[in-house]
N, C-alpha and C positions, 0 to 999 in steps of 0.2 A: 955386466949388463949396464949400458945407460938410464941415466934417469929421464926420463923426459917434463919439459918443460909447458907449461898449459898453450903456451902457441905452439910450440912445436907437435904437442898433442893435436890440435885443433886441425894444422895442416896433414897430420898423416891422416884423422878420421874424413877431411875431408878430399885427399886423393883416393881415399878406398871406396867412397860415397861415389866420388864422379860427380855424374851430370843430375844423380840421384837427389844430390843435397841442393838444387835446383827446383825440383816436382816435388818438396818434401808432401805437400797439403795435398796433393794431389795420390801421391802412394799411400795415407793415411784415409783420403776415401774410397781409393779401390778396396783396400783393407775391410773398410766398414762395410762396404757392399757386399765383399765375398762373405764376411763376418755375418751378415744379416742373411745373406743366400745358405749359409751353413745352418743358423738356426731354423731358419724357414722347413728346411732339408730334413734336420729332426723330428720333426711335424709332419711331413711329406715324407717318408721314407719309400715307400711304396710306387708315390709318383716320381722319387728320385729316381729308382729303381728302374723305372721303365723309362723315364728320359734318357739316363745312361746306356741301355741296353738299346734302344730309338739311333742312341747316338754311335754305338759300334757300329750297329747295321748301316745307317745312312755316308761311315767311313768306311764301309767295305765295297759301295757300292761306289762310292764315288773311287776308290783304288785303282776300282774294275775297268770303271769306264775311263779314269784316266790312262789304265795297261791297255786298255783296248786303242785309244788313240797312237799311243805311242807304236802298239802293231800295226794300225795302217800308215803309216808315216814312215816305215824302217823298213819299206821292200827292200828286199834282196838280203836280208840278214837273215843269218840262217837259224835264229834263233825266234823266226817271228811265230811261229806256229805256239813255241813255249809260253810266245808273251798272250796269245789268246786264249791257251787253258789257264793261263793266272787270272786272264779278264773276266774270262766265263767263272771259273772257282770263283774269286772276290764279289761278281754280280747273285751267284747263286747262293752263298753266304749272306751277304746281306738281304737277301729277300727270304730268306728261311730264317731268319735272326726277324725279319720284319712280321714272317707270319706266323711264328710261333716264337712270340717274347718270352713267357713264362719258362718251356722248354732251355729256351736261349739264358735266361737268367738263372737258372738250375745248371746250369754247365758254366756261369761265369763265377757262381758261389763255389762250387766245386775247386775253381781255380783257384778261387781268396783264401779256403783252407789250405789249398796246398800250400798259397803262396805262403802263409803263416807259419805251417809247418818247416818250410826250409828255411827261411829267413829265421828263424828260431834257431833251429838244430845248426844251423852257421854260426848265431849270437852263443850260442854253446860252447861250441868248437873252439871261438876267438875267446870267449871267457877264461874258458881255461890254460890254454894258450899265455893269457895275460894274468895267472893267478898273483904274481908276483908283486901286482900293484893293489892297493887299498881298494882302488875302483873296480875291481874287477867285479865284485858284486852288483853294480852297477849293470854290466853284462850280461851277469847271470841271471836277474830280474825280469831284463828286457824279454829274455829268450825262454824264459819260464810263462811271461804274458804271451808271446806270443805264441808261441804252441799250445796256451790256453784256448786264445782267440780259437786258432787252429778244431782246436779239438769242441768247443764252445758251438761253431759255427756250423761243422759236419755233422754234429749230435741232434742239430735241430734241421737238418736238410730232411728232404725238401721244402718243408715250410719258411726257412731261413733265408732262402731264395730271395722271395719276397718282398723283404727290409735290410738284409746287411749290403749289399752292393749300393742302394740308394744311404743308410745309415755310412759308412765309409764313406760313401763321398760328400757326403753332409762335415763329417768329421775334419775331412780335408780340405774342404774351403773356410770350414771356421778357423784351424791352425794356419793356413796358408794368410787367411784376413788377419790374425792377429800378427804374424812377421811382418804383414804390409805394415800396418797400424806401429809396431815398434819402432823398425824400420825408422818407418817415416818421421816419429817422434824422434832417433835419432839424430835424423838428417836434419829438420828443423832446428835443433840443438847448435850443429854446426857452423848450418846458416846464418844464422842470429848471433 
């Protein structure tokens, strides 16, 4: 292994940055932003909740009507008839996500356990898989929380409906603001 030197450092971190260690100030307050919309989010969990679920519907809708353009534009494909049960499905979706949120949110929470569930029972799999390394507990932690979460979240369905889809994504704009915010702090480092 090479040793590397403080410029030579300086030039790798700042080929891996790019155009990044340019906007450092600027990735540092999209950071703070998201970071502030997370907390915010914690507090609002419920109106997270149905923004989120506001926001599926109004992407299913727009799918629809995009498949629906692209069916009348594509005469003589013999697949256009296909593309107008996808446009009708994704329009009728999102208008049954539109008129019945809660419904809609009880079947998106359903999904979160699952999703927990298997992403667990995979961190499992891969734990043991890797027993052979010190970290592997590491692994086995991850996948023990999340099939916690898992089993945490179904325990209190239906009512859980309500706050974990909006709480989750509170969670992820506040982790996702803190990488801006490091990030950026890196980048600046570089720059300077």
């Amino acid at each position: 292994m090479t040793d590397f030197t403080i410029s030579q450092m300086r030039v790798e971190q700042s080929e891996i940055l790019g155009a990044a260690s340019k906007h450092a100030t600027a990735l540092i307050w999209v950071g703070a932003l998201l970071l502030v919309a997370g907390v915010i989010g914690t507090f609002g969990q419920i109106m997270y909740s149905f923004i989120s679920i506001g926001m599926i519907g109004a992407m299913a809708i727009l799918g629809g009507v995009l498949q629906a353009m692209h069916a009348t534009q594509s005469a003589g494909w013999k697949s256009v008839s296909i593309q107008w049960i996808f446009a009708l499905f994704y329009v009728a979706v999102g208008v049954l996500i539109w008129m019945y949120p809660i419904p809609a949110l009880g079947g998106l929470t359903i999904w979160l356990a699952a999703m927990f569930f298997v992403t667990g029972a995979l961190r499992l799999i891969q734990a043991f898989q890797h027993h052979v390394f010190r970290e592997w507990f590491w692994l086995l932690l991850s996948s023990a929380l999340s099939i916690l979460m898992g089993f945490l979240i179904l325990k209190g369905w239906p009512s859980t409906s309500l706050w974990v889809p909006g709480l989750l994504l509170a969670i992820e704009f506040m982790l996702q603001g803190w990488g801006l915010i490091f990030l950026g702090i890196a980048a600046k480092s570089v720059s300077s």
